[in-house]
PyMOL commands that place a pseudoatom at each C-alpha (Angstrom):
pseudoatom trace, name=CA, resn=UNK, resi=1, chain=A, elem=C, hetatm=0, pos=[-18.246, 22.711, 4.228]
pseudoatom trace, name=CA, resn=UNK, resi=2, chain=A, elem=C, hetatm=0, pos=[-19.498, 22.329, 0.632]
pseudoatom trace, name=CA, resn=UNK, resi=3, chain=A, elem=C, hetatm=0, pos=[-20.852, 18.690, -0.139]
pseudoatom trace, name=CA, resn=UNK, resi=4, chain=A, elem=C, hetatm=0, pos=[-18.006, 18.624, -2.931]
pseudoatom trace, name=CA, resn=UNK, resi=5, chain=A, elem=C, hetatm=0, pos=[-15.544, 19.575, -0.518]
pseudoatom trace, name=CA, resn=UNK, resi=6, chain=A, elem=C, hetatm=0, pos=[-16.822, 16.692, 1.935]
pseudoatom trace, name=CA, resn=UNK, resi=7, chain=A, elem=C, hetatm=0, pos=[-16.479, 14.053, -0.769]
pseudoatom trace, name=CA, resn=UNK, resi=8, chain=A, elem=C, hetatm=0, pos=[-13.222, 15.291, -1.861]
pseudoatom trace, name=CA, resn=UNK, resi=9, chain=A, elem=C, hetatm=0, pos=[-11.696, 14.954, 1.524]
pseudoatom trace, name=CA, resn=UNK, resi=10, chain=A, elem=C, hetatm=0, pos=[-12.897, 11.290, 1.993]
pseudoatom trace, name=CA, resn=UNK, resi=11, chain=A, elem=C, hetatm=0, pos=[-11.537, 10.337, -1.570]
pseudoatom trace, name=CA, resn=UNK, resi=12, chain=A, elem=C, hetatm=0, pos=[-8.196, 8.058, -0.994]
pseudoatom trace, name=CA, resn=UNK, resi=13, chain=A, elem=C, hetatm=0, pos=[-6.713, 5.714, -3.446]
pseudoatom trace, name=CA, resn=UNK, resi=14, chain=A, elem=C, hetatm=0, pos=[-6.241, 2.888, -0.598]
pseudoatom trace, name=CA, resn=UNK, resi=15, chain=A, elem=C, hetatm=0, pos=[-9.813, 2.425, -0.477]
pseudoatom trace, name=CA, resn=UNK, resi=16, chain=A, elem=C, hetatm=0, pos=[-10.567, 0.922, -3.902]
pseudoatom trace, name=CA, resn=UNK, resi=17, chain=A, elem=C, hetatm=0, pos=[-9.109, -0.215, -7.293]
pseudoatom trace, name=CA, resn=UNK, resi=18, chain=A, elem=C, hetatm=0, pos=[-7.808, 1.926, -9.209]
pseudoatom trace, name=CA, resn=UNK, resi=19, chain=A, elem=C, hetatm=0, pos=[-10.824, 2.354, -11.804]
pseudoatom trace, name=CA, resn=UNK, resi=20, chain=A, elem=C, hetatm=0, pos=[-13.167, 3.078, -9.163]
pseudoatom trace, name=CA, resn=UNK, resi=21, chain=A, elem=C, hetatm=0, pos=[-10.649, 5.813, -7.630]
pseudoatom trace, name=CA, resn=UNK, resi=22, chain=A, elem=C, hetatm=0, pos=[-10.398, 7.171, -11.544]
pseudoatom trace, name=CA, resn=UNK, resi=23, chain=A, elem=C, hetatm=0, pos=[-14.039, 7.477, -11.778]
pseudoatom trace, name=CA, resn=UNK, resi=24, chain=A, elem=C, hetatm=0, pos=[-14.349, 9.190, -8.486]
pseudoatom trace, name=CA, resn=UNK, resi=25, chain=A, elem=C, hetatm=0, pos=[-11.946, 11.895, -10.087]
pseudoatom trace, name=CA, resn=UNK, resi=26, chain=A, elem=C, hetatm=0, pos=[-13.758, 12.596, -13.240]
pseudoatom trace, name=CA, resn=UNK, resi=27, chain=A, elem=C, hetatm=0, pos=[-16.969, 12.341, -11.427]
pseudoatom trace, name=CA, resn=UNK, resi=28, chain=A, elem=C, hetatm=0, pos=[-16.121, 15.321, -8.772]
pseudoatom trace, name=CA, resn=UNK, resi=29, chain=A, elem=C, hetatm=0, pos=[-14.328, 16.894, -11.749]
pseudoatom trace, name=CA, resn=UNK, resi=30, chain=A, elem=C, hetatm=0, pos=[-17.945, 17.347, -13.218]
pseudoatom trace, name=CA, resn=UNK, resi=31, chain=A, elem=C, hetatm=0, pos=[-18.767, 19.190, -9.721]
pseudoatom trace, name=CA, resn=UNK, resi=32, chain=A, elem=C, hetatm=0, pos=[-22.684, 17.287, -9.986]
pseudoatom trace, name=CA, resn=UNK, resi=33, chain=A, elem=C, hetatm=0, pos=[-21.878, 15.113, -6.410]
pseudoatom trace, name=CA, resn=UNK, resi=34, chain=A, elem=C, hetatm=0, pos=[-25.746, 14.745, -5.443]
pseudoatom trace, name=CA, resn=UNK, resi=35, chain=A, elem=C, hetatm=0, pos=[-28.934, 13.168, -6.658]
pseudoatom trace, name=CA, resn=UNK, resi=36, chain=A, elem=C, hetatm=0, pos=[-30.129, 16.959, -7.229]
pseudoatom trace, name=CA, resn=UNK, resi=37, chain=A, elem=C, hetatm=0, pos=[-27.862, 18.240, -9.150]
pseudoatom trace, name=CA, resn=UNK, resi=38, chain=A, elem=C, hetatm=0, pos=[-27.532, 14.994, -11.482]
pseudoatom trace, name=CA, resn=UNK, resi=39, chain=A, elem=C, hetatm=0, pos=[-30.478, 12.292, -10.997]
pseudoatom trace, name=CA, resn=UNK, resi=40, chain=A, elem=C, hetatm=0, pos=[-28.523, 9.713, -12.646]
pseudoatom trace, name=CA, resn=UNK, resi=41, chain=A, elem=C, hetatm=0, pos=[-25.122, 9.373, -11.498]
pseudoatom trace, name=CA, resn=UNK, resi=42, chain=A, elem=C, hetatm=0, pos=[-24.053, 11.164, -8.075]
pseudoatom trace, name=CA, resn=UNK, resi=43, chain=A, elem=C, hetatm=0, pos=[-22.451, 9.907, -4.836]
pseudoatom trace, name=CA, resn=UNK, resi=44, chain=A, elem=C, hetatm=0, pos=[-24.592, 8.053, -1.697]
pseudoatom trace, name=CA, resn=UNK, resi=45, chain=A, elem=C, hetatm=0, pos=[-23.604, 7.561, 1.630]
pseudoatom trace, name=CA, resn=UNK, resi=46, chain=A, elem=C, hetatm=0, pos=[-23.989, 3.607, 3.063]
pseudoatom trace, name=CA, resn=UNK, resi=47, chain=A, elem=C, hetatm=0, pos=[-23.348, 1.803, 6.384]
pseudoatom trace, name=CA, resn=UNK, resi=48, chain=A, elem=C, hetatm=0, pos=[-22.486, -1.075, 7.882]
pseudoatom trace, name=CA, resn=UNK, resi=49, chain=A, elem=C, hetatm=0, pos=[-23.473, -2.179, 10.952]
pseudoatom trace, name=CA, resn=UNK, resi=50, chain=A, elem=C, hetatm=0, pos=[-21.635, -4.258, 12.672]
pseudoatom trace, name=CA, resn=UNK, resi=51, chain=A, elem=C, hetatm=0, pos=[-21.720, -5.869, 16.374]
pseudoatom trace, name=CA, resn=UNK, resi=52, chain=A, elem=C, hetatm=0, pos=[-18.279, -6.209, 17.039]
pseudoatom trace, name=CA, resn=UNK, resi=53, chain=A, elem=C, hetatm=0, pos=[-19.085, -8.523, 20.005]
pseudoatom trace, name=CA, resn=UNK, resi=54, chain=A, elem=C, hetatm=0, pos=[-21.437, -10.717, 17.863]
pseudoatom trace, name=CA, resn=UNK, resi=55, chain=A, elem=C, hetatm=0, pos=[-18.968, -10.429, 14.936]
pseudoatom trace, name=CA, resn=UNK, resi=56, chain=A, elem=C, hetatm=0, pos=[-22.643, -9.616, 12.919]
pseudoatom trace, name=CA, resn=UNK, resi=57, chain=A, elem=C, hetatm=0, pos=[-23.991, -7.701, 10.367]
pseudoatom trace, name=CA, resn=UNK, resi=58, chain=A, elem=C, hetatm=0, pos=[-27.241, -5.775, 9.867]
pseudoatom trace, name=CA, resn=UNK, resi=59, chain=A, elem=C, hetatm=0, pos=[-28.858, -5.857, 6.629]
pseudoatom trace, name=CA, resn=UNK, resi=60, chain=A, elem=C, hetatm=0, pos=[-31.904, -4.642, 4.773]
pseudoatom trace, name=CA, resn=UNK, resi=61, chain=A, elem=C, hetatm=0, pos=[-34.442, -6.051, 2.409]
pseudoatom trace, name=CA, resn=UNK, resi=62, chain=A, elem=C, hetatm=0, pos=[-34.803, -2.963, 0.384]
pseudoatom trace, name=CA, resn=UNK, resi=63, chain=A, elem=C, hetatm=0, pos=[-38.262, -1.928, -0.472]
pseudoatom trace, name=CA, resn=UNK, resi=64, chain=A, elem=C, hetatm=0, pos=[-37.015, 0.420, -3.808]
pseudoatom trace, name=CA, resn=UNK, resi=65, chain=A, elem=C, hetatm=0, pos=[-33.963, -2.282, -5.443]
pseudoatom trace, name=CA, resn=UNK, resi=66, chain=A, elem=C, hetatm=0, pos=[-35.735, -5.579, -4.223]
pseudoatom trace, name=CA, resn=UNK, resi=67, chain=A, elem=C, hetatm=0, pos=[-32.143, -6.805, -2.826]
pseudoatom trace, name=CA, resn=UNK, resi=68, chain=A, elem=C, hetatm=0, pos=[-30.403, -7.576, 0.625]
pseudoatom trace, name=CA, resn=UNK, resi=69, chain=A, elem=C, hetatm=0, pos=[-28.306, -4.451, 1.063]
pseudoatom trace, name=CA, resn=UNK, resi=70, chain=A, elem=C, hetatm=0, pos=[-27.037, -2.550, 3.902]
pseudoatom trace, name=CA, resn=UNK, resi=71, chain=A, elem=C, hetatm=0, pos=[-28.284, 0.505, 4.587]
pseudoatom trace, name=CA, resn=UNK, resi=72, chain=A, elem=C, hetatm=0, pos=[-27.631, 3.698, 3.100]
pseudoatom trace, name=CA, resn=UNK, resi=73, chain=A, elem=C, hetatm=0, pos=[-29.181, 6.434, 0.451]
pseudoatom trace, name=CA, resn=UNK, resi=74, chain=A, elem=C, hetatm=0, pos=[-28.527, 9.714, -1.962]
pseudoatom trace, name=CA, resn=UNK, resi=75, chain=A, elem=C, hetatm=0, pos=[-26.481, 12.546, -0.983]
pseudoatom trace, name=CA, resn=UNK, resi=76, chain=A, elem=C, hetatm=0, pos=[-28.814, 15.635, -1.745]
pseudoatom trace, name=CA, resn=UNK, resi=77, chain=A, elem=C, hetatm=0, pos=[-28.295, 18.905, -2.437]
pseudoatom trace, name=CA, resn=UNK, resi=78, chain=A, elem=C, hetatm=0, pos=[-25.978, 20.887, -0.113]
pseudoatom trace, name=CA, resn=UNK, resi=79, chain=A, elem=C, hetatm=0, pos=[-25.500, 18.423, 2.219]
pseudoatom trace, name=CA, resn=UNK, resi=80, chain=A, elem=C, hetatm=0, pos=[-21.951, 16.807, 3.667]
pseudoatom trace, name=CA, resn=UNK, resi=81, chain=A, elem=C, hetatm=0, pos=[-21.504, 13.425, 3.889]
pseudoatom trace, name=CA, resn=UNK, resi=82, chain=A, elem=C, hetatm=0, pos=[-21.631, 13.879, 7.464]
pseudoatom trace, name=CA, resn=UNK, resi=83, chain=A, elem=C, hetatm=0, pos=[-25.231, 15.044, 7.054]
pseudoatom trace, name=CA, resn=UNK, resi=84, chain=A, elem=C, hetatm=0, pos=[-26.346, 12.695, 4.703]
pseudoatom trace, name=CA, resn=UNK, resi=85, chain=A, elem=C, hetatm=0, pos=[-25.078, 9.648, 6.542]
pseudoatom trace, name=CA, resn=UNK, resi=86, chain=A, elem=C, hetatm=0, pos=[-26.486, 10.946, 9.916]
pseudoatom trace, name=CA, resn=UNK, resi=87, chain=A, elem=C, hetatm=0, pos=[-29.997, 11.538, 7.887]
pseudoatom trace, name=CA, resn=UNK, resi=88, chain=A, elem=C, hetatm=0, pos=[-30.087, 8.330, 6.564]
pseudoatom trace, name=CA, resn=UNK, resi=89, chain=A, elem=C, hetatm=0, pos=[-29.185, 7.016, 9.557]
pseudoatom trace, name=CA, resn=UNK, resi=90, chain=A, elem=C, hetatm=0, pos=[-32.009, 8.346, 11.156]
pseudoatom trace, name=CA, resn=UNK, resi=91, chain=A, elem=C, hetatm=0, pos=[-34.677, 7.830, 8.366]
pseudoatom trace, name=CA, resn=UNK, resi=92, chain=A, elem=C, hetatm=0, pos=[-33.747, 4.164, 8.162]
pseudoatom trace, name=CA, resn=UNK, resi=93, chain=A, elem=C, hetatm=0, pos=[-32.534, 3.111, 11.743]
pseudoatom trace, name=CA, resn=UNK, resi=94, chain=A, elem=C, hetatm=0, pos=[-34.159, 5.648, 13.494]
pseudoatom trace, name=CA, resn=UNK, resi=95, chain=A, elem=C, hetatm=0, pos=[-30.960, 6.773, 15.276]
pseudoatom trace, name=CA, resn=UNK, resi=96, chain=A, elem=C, hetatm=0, pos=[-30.555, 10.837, 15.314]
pseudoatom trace, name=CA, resn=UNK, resi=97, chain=A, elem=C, hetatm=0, pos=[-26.548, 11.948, 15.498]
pseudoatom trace, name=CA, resn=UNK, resi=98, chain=A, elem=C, hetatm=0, pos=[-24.731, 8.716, 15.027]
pseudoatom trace, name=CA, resn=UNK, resi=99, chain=A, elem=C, hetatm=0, pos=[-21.868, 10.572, 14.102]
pseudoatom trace, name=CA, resn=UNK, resi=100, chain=A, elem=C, hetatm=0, pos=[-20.547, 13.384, 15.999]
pseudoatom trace, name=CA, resn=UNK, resi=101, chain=A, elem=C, hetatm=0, pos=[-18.372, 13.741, 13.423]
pseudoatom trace, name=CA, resn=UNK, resi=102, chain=A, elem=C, hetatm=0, pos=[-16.786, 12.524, 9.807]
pseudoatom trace, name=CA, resn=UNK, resi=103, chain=A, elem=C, hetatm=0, pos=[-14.648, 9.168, 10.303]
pseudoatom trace, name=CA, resn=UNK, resi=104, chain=A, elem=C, hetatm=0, pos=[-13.075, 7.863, 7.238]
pseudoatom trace, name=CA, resn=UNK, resi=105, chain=A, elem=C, hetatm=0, pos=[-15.207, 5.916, 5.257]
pseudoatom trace, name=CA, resn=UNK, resi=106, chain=A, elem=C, hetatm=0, pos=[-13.851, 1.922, 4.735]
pseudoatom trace, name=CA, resn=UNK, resi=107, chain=A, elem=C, hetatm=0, pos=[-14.675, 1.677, 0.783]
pseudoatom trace, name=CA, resn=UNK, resi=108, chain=A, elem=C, hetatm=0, pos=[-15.297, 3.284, -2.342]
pseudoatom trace, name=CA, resn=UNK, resi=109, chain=A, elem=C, hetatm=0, pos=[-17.029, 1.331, -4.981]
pseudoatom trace, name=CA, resn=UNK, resi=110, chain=A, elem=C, hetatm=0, pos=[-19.392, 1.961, -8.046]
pseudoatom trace, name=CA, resn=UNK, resi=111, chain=A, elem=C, hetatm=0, pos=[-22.811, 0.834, -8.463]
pseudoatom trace, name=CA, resn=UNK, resi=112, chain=A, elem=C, hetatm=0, pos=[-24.620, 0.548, -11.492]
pseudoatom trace, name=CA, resn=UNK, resi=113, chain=A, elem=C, hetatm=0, pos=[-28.522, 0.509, -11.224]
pseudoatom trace, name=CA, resn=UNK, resi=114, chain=A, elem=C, hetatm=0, pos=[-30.819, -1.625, -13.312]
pseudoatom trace, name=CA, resn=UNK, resi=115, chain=A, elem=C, hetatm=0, pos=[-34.575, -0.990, -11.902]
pseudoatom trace, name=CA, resn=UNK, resi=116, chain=A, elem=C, hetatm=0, pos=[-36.715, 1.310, -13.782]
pseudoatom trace, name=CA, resn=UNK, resi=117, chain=A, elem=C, hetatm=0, pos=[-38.308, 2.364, -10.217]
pseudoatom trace, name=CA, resn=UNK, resi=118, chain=A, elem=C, hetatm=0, pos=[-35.901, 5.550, -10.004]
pseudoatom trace, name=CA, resn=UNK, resi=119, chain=A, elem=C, hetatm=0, pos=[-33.711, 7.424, -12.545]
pseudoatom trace, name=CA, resn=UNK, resi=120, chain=A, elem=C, hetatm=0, pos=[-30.856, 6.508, -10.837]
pseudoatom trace, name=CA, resn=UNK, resi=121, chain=A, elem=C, hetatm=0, pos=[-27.952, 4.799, -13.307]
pseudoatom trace, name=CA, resn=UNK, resi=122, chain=A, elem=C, hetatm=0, pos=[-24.913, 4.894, -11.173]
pseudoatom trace, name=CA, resn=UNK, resi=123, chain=A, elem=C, hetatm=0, pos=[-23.990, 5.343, -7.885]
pseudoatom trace, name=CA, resn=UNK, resi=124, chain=A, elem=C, hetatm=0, pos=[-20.561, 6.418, -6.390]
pseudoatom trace, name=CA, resn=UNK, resi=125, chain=A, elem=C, hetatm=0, pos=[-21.277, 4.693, -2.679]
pseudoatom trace, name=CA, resn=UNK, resi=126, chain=A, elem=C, hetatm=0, pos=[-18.744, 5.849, 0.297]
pseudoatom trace, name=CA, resn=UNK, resi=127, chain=A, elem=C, hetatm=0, pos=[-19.134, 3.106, 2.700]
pseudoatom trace, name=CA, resn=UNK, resi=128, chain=A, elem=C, hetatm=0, pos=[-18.761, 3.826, 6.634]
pseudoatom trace, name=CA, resn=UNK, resi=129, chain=A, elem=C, hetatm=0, pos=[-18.991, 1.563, 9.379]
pseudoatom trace, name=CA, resn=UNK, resi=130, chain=A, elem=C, hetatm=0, pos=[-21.260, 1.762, 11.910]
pseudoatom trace, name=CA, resn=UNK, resi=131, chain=A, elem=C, hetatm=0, pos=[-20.247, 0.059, 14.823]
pseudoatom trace, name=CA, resn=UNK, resi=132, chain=A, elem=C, hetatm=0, pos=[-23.463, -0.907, 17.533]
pseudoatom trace, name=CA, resn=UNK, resi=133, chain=A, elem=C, hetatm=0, pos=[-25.107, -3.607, 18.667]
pseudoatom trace, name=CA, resn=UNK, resi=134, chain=A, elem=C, hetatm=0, pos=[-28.773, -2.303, 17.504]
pseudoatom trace, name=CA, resn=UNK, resi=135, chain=A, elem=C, hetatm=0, pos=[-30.292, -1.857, 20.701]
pseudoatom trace, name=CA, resn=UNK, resi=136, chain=A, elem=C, hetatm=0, pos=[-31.537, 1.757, 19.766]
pseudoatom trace, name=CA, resn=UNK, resi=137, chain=A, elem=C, hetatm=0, pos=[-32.758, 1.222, 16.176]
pseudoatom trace, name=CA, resn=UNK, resi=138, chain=A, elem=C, hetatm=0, pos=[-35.856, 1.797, 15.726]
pseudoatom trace, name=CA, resn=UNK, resi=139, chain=A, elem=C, hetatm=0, pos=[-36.527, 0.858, 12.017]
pseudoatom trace, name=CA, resn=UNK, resi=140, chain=A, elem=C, hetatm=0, pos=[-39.308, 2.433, 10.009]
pseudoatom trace, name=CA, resn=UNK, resi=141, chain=A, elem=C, hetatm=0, pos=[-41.108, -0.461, 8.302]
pseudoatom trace, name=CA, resn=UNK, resi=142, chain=A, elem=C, hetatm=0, pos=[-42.165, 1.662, 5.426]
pseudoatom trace, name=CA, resn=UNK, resi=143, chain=A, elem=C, hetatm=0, pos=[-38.443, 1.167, 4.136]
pseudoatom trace, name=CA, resn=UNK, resi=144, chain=A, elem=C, hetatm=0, pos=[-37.670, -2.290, 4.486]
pseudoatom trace, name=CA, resn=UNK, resi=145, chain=A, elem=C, hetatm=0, pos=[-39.238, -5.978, 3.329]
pseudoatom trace, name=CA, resn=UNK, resi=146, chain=A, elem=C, hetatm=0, pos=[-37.036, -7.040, 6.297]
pseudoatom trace, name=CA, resn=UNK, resi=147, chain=A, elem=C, hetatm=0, pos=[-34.215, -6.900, 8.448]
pseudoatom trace, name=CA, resn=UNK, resi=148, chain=A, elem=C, hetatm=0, pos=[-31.981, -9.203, 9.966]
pseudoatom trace, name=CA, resn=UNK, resi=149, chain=A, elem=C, hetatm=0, pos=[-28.622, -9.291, 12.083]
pseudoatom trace, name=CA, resn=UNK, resi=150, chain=A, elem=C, hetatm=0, pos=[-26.480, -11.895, 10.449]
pseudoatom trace, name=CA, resn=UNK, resi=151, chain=A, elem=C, hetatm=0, pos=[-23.390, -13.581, 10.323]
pseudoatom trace, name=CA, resn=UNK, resi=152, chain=A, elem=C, hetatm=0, pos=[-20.914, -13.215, 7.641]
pseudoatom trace, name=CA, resn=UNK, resi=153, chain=A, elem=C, hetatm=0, pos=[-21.621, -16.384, 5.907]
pseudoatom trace, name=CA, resn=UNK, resi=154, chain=A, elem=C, hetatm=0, pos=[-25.469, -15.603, 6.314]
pseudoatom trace, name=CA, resn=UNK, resi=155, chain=A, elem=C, hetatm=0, pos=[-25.191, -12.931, 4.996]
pseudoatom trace, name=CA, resn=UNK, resi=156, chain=A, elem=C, hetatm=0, pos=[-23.167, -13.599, 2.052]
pseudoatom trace, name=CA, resn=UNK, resi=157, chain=A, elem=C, hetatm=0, pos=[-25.835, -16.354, 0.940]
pseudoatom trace, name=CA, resn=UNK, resi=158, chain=A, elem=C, hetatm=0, pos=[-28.665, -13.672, 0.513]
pseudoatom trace, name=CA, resn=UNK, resi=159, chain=A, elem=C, hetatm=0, pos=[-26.633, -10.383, -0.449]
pseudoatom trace, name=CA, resn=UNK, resi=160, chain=A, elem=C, hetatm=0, pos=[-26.234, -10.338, -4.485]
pseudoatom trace, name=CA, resn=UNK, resi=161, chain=A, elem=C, hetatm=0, pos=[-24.944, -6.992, -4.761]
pseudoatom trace, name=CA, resn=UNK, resi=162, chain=A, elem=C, hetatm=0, pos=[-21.298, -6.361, -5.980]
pseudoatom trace, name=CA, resn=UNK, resi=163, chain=A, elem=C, hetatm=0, pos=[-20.777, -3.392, -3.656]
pseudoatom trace, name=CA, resn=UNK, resi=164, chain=A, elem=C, hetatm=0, pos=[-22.282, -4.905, -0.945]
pseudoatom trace, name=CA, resn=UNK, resi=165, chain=A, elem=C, hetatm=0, pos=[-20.371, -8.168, -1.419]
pseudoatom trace, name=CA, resn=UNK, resi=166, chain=A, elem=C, hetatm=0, pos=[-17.292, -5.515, -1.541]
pseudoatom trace, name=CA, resn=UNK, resi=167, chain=A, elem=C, hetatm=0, pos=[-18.270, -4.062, 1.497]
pseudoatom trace, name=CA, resn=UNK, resi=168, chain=A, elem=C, hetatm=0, pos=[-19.135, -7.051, 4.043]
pseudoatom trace, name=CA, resn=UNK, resi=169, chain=A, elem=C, hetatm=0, pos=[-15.810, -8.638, 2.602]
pseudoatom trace, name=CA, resn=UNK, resi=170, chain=A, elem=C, hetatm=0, pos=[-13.934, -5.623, 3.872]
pseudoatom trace, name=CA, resn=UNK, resi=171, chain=A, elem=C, hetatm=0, pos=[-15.426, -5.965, 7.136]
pseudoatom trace, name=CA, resn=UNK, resi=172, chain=A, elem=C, hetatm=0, pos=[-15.471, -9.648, 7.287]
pseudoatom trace, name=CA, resn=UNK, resi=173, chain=A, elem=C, hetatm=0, pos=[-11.387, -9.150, 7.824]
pseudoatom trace, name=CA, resn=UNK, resi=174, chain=A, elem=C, hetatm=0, pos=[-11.458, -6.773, 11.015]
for i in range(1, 174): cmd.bond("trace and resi %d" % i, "trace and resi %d" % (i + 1))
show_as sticks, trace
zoom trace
């Protein structure tokens, strides 16, 4: 499947405002999804995980944006957003296949970015949940300041991040 395709499919009004859903239109209208095609503004794929039993979250100390964030990254060229999530997955939790296959992601939001470290301006972030309880991460330190399973409130002291505010409210309700 095409990576605009795989976006397209995932797209559904229910899972954001209708501005962000808008944006997502006229942003796969301009058929540029990845960071290849248009090193500005393109889509990423993030995650969320989440220890159901611990009712905790696991997030990042970013090396690149300097914030608490969960994990996630760029879309590049030709991939799905099955194959970008599983990369990132991978390159950042060290956990290969995650996904067997696409789930519906749990929110669509817009991030604008304001570090002159990458060319990045925007971001078009579908959000997926991963639900584990860690035990076969194996995180590459090269990415991360830190990392830390939290609870909600915990993590909702340290997180500054709009989207990621967004996202661990979204969760917060399950």
């Amino acid at each position: 499947m095409k990576t605009i395709e795989s976006i397209i499919n995932v797209i559904n009004p229910s899972l954001c405002d209708a501005a962000t859903y808008q944006a997502y239109q006229q942003k796969l209208a301009a058929g540029l999804p990845t960071r290849d095609e248009d090193p500005a503004n393109h889509f990423c794929a993030y995650f969320l995980p989440y220890n159901p039993s611990t009712k905790k979250v696991f997030i990042v100390h970013h090396k690149k944006s300097g914030l608490w964030i969960s994990p996630g990254g760029h879309i590049d060229a030709g991939e799905t957003i099955l194959g970008a999530l599983n990369r990132e997955i991978n390159e950042e939790l060290g956990v290969k296949d995650f996904f067997k296959e696409l789930v519906m992601p749990f929110l669509l939001t817009i991030t604008p970015i304001e570090n002159e470290v990458q060319p990045c301006k925007t971001h078009y972030d579908v959000w997926y949940l991963v639900s584990t309880d860690g035990a076969d991460f194996n995180i590459d330190p090269r990415e991360f300041l830190d990392t830390k399973w939290l609870t909600f409130a915990e993590a909702e002291e340290i997180v500054t991040d709009p989207a990621n505010l967004q996202a661990l409210a979204k969760i917060k309700k399950l």
